[in-house]
C-alpha positions in Angstrom: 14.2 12.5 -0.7 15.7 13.7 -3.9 13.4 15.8 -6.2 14.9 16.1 -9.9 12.5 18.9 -11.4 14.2 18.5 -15.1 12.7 14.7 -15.4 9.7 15.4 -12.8 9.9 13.4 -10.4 11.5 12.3 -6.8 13.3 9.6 -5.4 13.2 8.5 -1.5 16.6 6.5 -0.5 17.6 5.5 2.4 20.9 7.0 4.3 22.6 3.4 2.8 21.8 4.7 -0.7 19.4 1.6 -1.7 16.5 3.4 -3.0 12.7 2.6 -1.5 10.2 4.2 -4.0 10.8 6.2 -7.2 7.5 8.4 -8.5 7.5 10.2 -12.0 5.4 12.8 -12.6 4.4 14.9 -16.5 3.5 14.0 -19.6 1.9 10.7 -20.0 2.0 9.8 -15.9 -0.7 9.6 -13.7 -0.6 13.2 -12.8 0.7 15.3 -15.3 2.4 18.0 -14.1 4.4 21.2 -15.9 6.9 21.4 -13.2 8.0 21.0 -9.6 10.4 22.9 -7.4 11.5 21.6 -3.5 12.4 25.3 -2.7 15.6 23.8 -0.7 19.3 23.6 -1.7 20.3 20.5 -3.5 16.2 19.9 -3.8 16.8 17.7 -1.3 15.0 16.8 1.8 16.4 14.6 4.8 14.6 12.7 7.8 16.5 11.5 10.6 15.6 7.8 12.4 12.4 9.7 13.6 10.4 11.1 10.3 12.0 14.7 11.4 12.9 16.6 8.1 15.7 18.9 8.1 14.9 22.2 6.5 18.2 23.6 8.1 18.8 24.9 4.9 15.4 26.9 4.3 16.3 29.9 7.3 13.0 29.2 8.2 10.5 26.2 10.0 9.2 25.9 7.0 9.7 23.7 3.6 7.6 25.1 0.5 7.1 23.1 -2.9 5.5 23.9 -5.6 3.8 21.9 -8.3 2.5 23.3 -11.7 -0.3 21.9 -14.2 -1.5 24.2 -16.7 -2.4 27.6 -15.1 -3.0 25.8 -12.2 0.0 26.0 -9.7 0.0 24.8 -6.4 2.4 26.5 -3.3 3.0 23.6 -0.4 4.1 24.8 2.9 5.7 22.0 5.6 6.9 21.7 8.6 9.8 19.5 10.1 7.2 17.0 11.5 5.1 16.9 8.3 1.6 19.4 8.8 1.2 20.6 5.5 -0.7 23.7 3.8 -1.4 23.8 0.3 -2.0 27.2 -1.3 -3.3 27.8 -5.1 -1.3 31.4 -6.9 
């Protein structure tokens, strides 16, 4: 899963390259967000064969994103198996 926060959006590929889903997000989308960040190197998350992410590169167990509309701006905190928490700043 590839997040690009310059154009809003994220990609999901598979480890062949062909790419399964593409969502855009911003100006004129269906939710229109300011910005995103995937708070890991490369924003870039991997799964191997069995949904497990790797968030090797976080130093902790956790994977955080964070989404932005207007003044409201949204913290999400996951784990390697997927269990979320969403916190508003």
């Amino acid at each position: 899963m590839d997040f690009d926060e310059n154009d809003k959006s994220y990609v999901v590929r598979l480890e062949s390259g062909d790419t399964l889903l593409v969502r855009r997000f911003g100006t004129g989308e269906d939710i229109p967000l300011d910005s995103l960040n995937l708070q890991l190197t490369g924003d870039t998350v991997a799964f191997n064969s069995r949904g497990v992410a790797d968030l090797s590169g976080t130093g902790s167990s956790l994977g955080v994103a964070s989404f932005a509309s207007g003044d409201a701006i949204y913290d999400v905190s996951f784990t390697v198996m997927g269990a979320s928490r969403v916190e508003s700043r």
